[in-house]
TILUMLO-449275 format. One line per field, with one value per residue (C-alpha): residue number from 0; residue in three letters; x, y, z. Coordinates in steps of 0.25 Angstrom, whole numbers. Example, Ala and Ser with C-alpha at 12.3 -4.5 7.8 and 13.67 -1.06 7.14 Angstrom:
TILUMLO-449275
loti <- [0 / 1]
gudren <- [ALA / SER]
px <- [49 / 55]
py <- [-18 / -4]
pz <- [31 / 29]
***
This chain:
TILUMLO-449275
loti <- [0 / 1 / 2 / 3 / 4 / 5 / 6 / 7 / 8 / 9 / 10 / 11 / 12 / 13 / 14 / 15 / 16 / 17 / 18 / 19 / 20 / 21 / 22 / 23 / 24 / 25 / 26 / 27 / 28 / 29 / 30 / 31 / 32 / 33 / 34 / 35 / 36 / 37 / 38 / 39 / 40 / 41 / 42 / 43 / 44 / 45 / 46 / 47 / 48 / 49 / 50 / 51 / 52 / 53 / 54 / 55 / 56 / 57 / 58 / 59 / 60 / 61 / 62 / 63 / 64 / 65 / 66 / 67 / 68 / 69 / 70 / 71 / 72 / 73 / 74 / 75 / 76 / 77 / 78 / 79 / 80 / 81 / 82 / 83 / 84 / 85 / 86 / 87 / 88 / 89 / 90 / 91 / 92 / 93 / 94 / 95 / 96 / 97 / 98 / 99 / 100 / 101 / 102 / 103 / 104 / 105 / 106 / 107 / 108 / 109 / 110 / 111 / 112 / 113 / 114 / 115 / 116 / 117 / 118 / 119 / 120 / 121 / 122 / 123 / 124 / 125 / 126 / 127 / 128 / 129 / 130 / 131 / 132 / 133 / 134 / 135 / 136 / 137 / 138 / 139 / 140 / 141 / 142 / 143 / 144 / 145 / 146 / 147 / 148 / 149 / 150 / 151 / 152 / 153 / 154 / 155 / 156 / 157 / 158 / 159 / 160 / 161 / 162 / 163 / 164 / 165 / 166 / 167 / 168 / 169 / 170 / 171 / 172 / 173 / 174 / 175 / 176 / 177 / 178 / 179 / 180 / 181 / 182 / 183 / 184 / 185 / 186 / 187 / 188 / 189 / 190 / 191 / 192 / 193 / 194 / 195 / 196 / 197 / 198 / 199 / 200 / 201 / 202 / 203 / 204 / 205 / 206 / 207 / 208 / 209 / 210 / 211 / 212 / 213 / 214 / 215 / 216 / 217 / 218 / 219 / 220 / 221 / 222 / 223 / 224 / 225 / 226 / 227 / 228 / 229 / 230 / 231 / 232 / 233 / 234 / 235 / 236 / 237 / 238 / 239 / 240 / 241 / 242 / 243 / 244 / 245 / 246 / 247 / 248 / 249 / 250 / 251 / 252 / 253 / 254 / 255 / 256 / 257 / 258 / 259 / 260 / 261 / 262 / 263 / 264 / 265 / 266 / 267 / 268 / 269 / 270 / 271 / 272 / 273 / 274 / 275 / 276 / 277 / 278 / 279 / 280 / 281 / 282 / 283 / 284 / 285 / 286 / 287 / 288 / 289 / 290 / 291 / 292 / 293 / 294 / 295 / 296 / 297 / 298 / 299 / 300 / 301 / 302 / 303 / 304 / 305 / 306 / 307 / 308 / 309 / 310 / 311 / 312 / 313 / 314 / 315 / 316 / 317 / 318 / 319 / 320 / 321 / 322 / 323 / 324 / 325 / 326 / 327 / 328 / 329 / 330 / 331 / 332 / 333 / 334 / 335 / 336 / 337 / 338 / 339 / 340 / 341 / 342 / 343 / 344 / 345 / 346 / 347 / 348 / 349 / 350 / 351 / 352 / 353 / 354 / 355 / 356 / 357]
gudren <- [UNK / UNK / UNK / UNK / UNK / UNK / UNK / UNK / UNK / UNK / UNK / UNK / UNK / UNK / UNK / UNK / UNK / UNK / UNK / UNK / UNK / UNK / UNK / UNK / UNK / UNK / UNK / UNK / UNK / UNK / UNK / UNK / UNK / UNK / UNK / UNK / UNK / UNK / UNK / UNK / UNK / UNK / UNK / UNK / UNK / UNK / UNK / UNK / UNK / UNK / UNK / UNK / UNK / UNK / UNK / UNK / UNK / UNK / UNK / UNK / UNK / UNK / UNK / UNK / UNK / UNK / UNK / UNK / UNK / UNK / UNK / UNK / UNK / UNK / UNK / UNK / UNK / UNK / UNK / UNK / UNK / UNK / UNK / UNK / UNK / UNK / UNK / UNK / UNK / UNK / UNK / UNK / UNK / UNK / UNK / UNK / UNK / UNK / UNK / UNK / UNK / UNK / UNK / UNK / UNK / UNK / UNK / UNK / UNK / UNK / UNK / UNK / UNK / UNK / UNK / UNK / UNK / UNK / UNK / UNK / UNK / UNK / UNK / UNK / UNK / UNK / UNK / UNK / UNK / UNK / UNK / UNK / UNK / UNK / UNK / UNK / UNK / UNK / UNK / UNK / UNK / UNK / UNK / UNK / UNK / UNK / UNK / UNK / UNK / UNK / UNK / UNK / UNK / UNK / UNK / UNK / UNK / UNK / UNK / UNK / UNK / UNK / UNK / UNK / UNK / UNK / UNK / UNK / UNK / UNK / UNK / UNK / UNK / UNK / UNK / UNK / UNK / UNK / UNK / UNK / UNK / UNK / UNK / UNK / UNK / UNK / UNK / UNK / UNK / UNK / UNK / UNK / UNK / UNK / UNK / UNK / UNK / UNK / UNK / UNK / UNK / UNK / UNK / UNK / UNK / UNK / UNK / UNK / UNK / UNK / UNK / UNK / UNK / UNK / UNK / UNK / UNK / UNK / UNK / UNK / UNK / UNK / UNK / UNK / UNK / UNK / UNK / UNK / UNK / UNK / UNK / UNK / UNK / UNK / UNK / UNK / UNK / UNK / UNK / UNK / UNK / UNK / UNK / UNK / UNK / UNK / UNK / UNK / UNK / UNK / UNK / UNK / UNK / UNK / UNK / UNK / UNK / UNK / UNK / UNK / UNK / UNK / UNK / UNK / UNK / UNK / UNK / UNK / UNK / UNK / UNK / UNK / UNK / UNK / UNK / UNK / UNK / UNK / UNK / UNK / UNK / UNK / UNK / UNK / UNK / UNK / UNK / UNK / UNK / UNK / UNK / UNK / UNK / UNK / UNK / UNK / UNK / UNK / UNK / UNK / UNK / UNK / UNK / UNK / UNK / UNK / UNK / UNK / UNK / UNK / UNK / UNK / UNK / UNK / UNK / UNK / UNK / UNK / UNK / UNK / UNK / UNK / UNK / UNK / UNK / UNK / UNK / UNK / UNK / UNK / UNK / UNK / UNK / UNK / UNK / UNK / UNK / UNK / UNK / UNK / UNK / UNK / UNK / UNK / UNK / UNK / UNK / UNK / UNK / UNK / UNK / UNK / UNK / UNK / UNK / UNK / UNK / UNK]
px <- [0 / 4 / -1 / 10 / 22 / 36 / 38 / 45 / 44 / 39 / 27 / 29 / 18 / 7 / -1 / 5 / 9 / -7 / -9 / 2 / -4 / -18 / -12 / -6 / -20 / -27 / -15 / -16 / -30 / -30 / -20 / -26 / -39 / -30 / -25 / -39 / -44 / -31 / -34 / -50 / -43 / -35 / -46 / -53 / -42 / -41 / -26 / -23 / -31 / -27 / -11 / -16 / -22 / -10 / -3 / -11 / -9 / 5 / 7 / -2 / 13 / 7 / 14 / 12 / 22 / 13 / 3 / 11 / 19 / 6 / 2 / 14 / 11 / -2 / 3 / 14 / 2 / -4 / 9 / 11 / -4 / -1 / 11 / 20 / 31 / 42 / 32 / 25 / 40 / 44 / 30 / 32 / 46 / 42 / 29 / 40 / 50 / 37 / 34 / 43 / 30 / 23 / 22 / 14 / 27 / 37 / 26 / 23 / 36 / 43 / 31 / 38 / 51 / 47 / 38 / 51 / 62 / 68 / 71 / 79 / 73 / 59 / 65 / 73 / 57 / 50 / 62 / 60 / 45 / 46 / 54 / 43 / 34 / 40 / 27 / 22 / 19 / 16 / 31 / 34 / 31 / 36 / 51 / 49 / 46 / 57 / 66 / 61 / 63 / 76 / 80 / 74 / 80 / 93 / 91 / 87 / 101 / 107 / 100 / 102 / 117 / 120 / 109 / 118 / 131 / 127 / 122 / 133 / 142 / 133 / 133 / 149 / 148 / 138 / 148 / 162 / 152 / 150 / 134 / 123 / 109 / 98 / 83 / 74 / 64 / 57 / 54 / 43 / 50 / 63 / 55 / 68 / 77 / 91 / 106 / 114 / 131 / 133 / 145 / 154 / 151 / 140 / 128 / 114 / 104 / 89 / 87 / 74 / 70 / 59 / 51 / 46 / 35 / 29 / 31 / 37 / 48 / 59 / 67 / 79 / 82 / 96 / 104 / 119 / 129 / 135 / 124 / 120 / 108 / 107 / 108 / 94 / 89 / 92 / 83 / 72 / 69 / 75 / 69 / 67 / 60 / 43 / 38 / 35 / 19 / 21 / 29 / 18 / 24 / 36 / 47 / 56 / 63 / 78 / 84 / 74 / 76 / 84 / 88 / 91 / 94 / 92 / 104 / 103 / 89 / 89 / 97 / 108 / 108 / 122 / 127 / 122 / 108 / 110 / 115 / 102 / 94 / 101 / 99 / 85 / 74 / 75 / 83 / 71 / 80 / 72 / 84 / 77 / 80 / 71 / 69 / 76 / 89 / 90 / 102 / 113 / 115 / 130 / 133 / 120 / 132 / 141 / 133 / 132 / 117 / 118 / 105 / 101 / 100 / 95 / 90 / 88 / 89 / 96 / 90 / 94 / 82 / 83 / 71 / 69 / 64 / 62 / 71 / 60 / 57 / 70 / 77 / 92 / 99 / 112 / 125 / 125 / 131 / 138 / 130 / 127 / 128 / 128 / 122 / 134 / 137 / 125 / 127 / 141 / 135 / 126 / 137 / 141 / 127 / 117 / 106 / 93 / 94 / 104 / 103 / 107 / 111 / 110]
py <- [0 / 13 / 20 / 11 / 14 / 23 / 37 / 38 / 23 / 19 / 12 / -4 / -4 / 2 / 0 / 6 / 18 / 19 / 21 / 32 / 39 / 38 / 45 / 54 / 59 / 57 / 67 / 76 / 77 / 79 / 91 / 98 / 98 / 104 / 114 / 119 / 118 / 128 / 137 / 139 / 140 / 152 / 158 / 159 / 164 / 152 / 150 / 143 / 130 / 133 / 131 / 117 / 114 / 118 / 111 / 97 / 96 / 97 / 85 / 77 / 77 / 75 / 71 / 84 / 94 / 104 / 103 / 103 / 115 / 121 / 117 / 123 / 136 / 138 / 134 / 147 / 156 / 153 / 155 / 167 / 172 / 168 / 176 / 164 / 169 / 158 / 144 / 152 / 152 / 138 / 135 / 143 / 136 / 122 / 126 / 132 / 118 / 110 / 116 / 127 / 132 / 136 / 152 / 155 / 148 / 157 / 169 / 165 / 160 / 176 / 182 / 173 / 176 / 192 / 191 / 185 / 196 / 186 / 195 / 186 / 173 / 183 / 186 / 173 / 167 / 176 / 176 / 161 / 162 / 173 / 162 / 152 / 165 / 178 / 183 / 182 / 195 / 192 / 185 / 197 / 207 / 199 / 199 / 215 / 216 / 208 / 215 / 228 / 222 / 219 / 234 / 238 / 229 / 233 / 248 / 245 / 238 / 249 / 261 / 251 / 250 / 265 / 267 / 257 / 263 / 277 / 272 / 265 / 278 / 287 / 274 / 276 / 289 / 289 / 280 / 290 / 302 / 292 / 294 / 284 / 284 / 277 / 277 / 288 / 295 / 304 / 296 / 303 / 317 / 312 / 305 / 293 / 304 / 300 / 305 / 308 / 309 / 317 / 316 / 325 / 316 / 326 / 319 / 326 / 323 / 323 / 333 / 334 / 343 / 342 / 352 / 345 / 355 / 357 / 344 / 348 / 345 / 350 / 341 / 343 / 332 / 336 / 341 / 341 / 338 / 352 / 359 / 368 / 367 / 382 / 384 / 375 / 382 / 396 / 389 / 384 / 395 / 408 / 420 / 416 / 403 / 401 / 401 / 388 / 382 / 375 / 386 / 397 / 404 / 405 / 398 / 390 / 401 / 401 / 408 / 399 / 386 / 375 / 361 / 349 / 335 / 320 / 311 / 294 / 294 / 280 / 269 / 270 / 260 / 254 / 257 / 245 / 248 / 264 / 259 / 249 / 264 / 272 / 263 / 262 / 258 / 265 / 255 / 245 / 235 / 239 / 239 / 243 / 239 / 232 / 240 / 229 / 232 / 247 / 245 / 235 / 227 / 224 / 240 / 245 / 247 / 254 / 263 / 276 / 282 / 296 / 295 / 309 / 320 / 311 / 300 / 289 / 287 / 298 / 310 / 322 / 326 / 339 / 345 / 359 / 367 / 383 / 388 / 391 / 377 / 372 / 364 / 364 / 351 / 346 / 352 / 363 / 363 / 372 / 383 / 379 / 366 / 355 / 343 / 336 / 343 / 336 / 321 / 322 / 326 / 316 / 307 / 315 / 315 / 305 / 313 / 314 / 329 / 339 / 354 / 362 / 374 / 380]
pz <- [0 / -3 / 11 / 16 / 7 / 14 / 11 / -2 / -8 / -21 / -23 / -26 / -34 / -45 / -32 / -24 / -34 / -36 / -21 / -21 / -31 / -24 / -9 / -17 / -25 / -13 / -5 / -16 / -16 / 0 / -2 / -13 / -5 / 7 / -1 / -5 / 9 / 10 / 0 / 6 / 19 / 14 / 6 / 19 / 28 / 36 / 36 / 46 / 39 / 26 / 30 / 36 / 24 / 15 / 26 / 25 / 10 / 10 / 20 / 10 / 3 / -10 / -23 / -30 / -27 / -35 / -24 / -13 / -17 / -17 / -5 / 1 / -5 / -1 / 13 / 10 / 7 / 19 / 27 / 21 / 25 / 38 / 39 / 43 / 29 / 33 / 33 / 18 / 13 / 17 / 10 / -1 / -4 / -2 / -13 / -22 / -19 / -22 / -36 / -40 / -51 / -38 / -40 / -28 / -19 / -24 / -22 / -6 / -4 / -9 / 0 / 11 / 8 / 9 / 21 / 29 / 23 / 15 / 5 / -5 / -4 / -8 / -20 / -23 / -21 / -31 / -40 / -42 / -41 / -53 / -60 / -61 / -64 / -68 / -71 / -56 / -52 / -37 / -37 / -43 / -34 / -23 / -28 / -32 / -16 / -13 / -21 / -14 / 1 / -4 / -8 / 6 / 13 / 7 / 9 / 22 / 24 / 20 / 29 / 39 / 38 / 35 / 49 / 57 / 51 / 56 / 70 / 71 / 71 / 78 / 89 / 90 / 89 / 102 / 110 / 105 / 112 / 125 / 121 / 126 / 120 / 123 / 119 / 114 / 127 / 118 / 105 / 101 / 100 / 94 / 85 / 88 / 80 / 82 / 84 / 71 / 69 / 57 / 48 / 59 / 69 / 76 / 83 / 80 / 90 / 91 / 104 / 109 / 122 / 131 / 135 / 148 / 154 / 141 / 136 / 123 / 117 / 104 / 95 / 89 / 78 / 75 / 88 / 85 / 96 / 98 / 95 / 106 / 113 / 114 / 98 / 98 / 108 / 104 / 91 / 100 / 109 / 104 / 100 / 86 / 91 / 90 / 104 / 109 / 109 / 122 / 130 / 132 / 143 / 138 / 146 / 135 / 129 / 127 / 140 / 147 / 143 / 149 / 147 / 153 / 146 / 153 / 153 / 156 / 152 / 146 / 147 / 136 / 125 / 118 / 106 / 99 / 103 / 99 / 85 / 84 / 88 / 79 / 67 / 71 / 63 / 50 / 45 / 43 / 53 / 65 / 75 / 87 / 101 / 112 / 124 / 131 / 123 / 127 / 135 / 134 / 143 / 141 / 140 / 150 / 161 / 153 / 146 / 152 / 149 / 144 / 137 / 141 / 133 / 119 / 131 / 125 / 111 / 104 / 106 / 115 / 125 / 132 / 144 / 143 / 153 / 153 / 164 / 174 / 175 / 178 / 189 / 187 / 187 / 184 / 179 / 171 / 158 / 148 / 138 / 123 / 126 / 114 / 114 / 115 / 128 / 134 / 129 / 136 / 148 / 149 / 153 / 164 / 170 / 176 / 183 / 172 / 168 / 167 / 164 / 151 / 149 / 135]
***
């Protein structure tokens, strides 16, 4: 009897050949209606049974391998549907390894290939597909997309290195200044602006003061090291300057006005982290740290947190207050001073606020 025959012998008889051919019609039939079961299960959103059914005609393990690349394929589709890319390309290639005509594999499995990022494979996929048919326009606009990912990820690669080129000067140019940073307090008014080094080595800051009794504030995109404080605020509050919409009686003009800037804020961050910050997420490589990893825990001890004056990540913050207003604390410091001056006194300091004199 055929039923009792091993795996992979040849029949002894035209008997037993007969009886072969009947379990393999009968097989077949059983998948074929499986599949169809499949297909309505799709067409009805049900997809869940129709991956068993494409499932159950492929262990019938029939004869024909035009059928069971199908099967295989359809079982892709549904994978795909489903979300699950790498079980619709492993399907997709056993369709394609089944019967190499089987457009619609070539199809799922470069829909695959992209979903997952696997750029190349993509378009070796729907260059072979457009091989067995180069009229295919679905295959077609598949490898133009795959092509175009490819060019965007290539410029992507390339802002990305010039960014990490560039951070990783102004990083060594933060440890040569003995400057720590750390994370942004005030994200929302320094719109994550961050420091510059131009071609003479000159740091530009984004310097943001605080108005704390009015709850206002001023932003200064680009503050150069050794500018002066007084020359931006000769600009802000001189006599030339529009009155302020907040100050109604008066008090913030340029005689009156004091500041003070906050060092050790945050807890500083290393100069790998820094670097990760500065490249940031305009590269399209989404380099951005956990909360968790803010400070390292091989440098936390001997990192000295000057955060201050740009606390945490890379802007200046200064308080003003008008003169009437103000309780004096701290050491005082020298007239016109630049902004440099205060990032090399943070290190000298670790009370919260300091006074300035401009």
């Amino acid at each position: 009897m055929a039923l009792w025959m091993e795996s992979g012998s040849e029949p002894a008889s035209e008997q037993e050949k007969a009886d072969l051919d009947a379990i393999d019609a009968l097989r077949e039939s059983a998948a074929i209606e499986l599949k169809e079961q499949g297909n309505e299960f799709v067409k009805n959103g049900k997809l869940q049974e129709a991956l068993d059914c494409y499932t159950r005609a492929i262990d019938q393990k029939t004869s024909s391998s035009v059928d069971t690349s199908i099967f295989y394929g359809n079982r892709a589709q549904v994978h795909l549907l489903l979300g699950n890319h790498k079980r619709a390309l492993l399907d997709a290639e056993e369709a394609i390894k089944r019967n190499p005509a089987n457009v619609k594999g070539y199809y799922r499995g470069g829909k695959a290939a992209l979903s997952l990022g696997m750029l190349l494979e993509a378009l070796k996929i729907c260059t072979d597909g457009l091989n067995q048919d180069p009229s295919n326009q679905e295959i077609l606009k598949l490898r133009v997309q795959a092509e175009n990912n490819c060019i965007q990820l290539a410029e992507c690669k390339k802002h990305f290195l010039e960014a990490h080129s560039k951070a990783k000067a102004l990083s060594f140019a933060l440890a040569s200044r003995s400057i720590k940073v750390g994370r942004h307090l005030y994200e929302e008014q320094t719109r994550l602006r961050k420091p510059s080094l131009d071609y003479d080595n000159i740091f530009h800051w984004p310097v943001l003061f605080l108005y704390g009794e009015a709850m206002a504030s001023d932003f200064i995109e680009d503050f150069a090291e050794f500018d002066t404080f007084a020359m931006h605020l000769d600009m802000m509050f001189g006599t030339s300057a529009p009155p302020l919409a907040w100050d109604e009686r008066h008090e913030y003009s340029r005689d009156n006005i004091e500041l003070y800037y906050q060092a050790n804020a945050v807890p500083a961050l290393s100069r790998r982290k820094v670097e990760q910050i500065l490249v940031g997420d305009s590269t399209g490589y989404g380099m951005l740290i956990s909360e968790e990893e803010d400070v390292d825990a091989d440098a936390a001890d001997d990192d000295v947190h000057l955060e201050g004056v740009f606390a945490s990540g890379m802007s200046c913050y200064l308080w003003m207050l008008p003169v009437s207003c103000l309780v004096f604390c701290g050491n005082f410091m020298t007239h016109k001073v630049s902004l440099m001056h205060i990032i090399r006194q943070m290190g000298m300091h670790t009370d919260k606020a300091r006074y300035l004199e401009v």
